[in-house]
N, C-alpha and C positions, 0 to 999 in steps of 0.2 A: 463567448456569449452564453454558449451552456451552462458551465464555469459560474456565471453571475445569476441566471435563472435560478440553479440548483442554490445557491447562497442565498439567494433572495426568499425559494422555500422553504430551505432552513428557518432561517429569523423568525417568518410567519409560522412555520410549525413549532418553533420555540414559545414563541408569544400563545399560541393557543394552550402549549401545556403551559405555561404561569396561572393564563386567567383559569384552566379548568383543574390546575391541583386542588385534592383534596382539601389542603388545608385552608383553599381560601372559602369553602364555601359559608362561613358562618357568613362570609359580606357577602359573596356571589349569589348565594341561592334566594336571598330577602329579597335582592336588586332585583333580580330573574322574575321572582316570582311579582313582585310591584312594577316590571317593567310588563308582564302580561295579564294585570290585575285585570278581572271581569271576563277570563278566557276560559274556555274546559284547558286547555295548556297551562294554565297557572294555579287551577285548580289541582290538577293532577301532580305537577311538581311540588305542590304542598302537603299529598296525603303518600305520597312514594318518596321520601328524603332518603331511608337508606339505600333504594334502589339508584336515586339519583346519586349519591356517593359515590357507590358500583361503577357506574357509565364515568362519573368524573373521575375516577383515578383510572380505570381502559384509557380512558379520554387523554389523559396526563402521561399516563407510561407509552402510546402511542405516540405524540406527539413530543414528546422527549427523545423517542429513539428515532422518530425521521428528522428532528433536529442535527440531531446528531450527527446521522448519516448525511444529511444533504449538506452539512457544514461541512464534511470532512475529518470531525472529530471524533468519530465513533470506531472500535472496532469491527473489524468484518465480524461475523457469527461463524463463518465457513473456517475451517481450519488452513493455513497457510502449505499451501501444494509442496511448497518448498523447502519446511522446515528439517533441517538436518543436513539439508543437498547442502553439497560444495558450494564455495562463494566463488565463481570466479570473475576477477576484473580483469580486462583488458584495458591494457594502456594504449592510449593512440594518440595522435598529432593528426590536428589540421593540415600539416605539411604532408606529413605522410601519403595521405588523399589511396591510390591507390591500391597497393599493401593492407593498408588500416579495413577499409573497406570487404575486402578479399577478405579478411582476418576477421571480422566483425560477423562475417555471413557466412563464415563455417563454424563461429561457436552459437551460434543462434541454431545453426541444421543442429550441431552437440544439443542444445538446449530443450530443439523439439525432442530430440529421441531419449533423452537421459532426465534432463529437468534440474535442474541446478537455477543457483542464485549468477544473474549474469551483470555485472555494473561496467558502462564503460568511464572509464576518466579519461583526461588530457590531462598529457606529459605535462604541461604547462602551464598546468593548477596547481594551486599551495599541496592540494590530496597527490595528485601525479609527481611535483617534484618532489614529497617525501618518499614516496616508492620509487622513484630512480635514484636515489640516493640510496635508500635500505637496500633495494636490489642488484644495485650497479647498472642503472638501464644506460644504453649510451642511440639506442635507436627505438623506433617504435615500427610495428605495433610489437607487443607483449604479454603474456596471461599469467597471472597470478593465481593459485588458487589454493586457500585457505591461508594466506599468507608466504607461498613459498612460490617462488619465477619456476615454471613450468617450461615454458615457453616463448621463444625469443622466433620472432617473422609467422609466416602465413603458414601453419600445419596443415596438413591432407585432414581432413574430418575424421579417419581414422588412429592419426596421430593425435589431434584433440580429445577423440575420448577415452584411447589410453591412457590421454594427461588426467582424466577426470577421473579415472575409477581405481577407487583403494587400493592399496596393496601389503598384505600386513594386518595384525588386527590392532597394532595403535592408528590406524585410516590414514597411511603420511600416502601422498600424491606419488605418481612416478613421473621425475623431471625427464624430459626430453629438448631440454633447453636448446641444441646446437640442432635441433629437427628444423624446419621450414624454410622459407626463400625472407629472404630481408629484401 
């Protein structure tokens, strides 16, 4: 329901910036001002045009950028916390249930203390069954990270984050593949 609220603000802050871009006002500002003919308000929009230009493009680049955002189409402003950090995906199964689980909540502890890109998939996806395939997976769970199996079962959290941290200055991962409980 949030989800539709926020889309629904969108639209409407979209539509506000259409009618109030600058360019439309040669038709906007005539209608405006003959829609409050005989007003001090109609008055005054008629002897401050540049000033009203001003307010309509605020007007317009505001309502462009919470369009934006509330659609979902917008980028953040903030820089992305994560760029550069490791990607790591964990592979899991439904089946798995509690292994997967276990394995899930000790790279999330890794994730608070370190910060890295964390994606989980399933084994059982068109994305999972090409990584068990590139990687030879024959169980789950498993951590991938920057493209190379780290990790095959459930690592101690400090096993995890020696999976995650450099080693070398070309940044290649240290496998610990045959580490954890299956």
């Amino acid at each position: 329901m949030l989800k539709l609220w926020r889309t629904i603000k969108g639209y409407v802050a979209g539509a506000v910036a259409f009618i109030s871009c600058p360019c439309h006002l040669p038709i906007t500002l005539p209608l405006l001002i003959s829609a409050t003919a005989g007003t001090v308000f109609s008055a005054w929009l008629a002897n401050n045009v540049i000033l009203v230009g001003a307010l309509s493009t605020v007007m317009f680049l505001g309502g462009l950028g919470l369009a934006l955002n509330w659609t979902g189409q917008g980028k953040s402003l903030l820089p992305d916390a994560t760029a550069g950090a490791p990607e790591v995906t964990l592979v899991t199964s439904r089946a798995c249930r509690a292994a997967c689980r276990s394995a899930k909540s000790v790279w999330l502890s890794a994730d608070e203390q370190v910060g890295f890109k964390l994606v989980d998939v399933d084994l059982l996806s068109p994305r999972g069954r090409k990584l068990a395939d590139r990687h030879n997976l024959l169980a789950t769970p498993a951590a991938i990270v920057n493209d190379k199996l780290v990790v095959r079962g459930v690592p101690s959290l400090d096993r995890a984050l020696e999976a995650i941290r450099p080693v070398g200055a070309d940044a290649q991962y240290n496998p610990i593949v045959e580490e954890g409980e299956i």
